[in-house]
ZAMAR-340208 format. One record per residue (C-alpha): x, y, z; residue in one letter. Coordinates in steps of 0.5 Angstrom, whole numbers, padded with zeros to 4 digits, always signed. Layout:
# ZAMAR-340208
XYZa ...
//
This chain:
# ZAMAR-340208
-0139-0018+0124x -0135-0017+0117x -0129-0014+0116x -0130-0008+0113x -0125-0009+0106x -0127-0004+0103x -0121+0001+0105x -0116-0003+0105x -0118-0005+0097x -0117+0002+0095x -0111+0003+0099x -0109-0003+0095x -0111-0002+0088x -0107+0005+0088x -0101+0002+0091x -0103-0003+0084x -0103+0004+0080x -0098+0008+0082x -0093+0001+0080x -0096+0000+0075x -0094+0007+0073x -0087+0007+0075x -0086+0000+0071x -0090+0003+0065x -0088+0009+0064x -0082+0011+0068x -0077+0012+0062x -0082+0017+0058x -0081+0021+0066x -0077+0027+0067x -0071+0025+0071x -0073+0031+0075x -0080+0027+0076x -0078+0020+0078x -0077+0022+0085x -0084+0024+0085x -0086+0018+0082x -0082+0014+0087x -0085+0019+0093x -0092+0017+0091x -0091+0009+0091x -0087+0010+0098x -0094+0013+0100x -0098+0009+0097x -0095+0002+0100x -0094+0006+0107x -0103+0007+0107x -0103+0000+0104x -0099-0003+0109x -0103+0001+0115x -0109-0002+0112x -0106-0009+0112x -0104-0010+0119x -0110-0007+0121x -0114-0012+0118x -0110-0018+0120x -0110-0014+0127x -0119-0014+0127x -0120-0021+0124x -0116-0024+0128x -0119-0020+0135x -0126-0022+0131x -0125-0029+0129x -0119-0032+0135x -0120-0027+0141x -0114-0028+0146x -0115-0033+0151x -0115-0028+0157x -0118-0022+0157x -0114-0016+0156x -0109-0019+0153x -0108-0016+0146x -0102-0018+0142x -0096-0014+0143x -0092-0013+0137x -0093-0013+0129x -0089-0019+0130x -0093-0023+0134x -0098-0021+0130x -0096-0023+0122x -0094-0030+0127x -0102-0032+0129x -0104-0029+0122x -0100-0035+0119x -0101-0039+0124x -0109-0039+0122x -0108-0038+0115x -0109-0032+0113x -0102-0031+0111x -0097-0037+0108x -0091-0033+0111x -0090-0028+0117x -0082-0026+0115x -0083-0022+0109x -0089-0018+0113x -0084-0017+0119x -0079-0014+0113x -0085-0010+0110x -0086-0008+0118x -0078-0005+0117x -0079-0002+0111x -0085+0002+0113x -0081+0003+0119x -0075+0006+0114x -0081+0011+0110x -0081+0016+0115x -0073+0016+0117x -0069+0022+0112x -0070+0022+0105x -0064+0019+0099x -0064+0016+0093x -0062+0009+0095x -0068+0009+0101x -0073+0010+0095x -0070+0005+0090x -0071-0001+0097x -0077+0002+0099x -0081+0002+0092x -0077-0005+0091x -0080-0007+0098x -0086-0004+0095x -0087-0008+0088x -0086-0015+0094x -0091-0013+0098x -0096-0013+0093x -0098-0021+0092x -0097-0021+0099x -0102-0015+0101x -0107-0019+0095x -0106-0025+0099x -0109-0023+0105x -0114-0019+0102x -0117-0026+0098x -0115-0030+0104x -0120-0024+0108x -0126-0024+0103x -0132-0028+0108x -0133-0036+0105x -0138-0036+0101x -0141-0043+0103x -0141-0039+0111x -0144-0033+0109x -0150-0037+0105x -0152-0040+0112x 
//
């Protein structure tokens, strides 16, 4: 069984997009419209962010399955943990950050939240991309 990437490869390239729009473009923006902007790439990060956890999640089910049966892991933390442990991501702390900020999307809206949350947006990129090159099957396996 391969893990299907395909969605969480979207979920990434539109976050991608939506930065790279803000970093573009955010100037020639409409004051009034900034806020719209910023609420597509919280949005988009939310999606993004689902979609890596989840990943992590199946591949970990799928390549080092509990030693008990039944026993899933019980917290995103424990998750992003055995994620760096078997290398598919280099550090769980800035995920366990990224894991608070998503939580923060769905409290109450300000200006102040979405500048820190479209920050920990623009963070979490090389990290999203990270994990998905480090999910993409070896090459040398598949050929077996």
């Amino acid at each position: 069984m391969t893990l299907n990437l395909r969605t969480l490869r979207r979920a990434l390239d539109t976050l991608e997009y939506s930065l790279y729009i803000a970093d573009e473009h955010m100037d020639e923006i409409r004051e009034e419209f900034r806020g719209t902007i910023q609420a597509g790439i919280i949005h988009h990060f939310q999606i993004a962010y689902d979609h890596c956890w989840k990943a992590m999640q199946q591949w970990l089910r799928k390549n080092h399955p509990p030693e008990r049966k039944g026993a899933p892991i019980s917290t995103r933390k424990e998750l992003f943990r055995k994620a760096a442990l078997y290398g598919i991501i280099s550090d769980p702390k800035p995920w366990i950050q990224f894991a608070d900020a998503q939580t923060a999307c769905s409290q109450v809206y300000d200006p102040d939240r979405a500048q820190f949350l479209c920050e920990a947006a623009e963070k979490f990129r090389p990290c999203a991309q990270e994990l998905y090159e480090n999910l993409q099957p070896d090459e040398d396996n598949s050929a077996s």
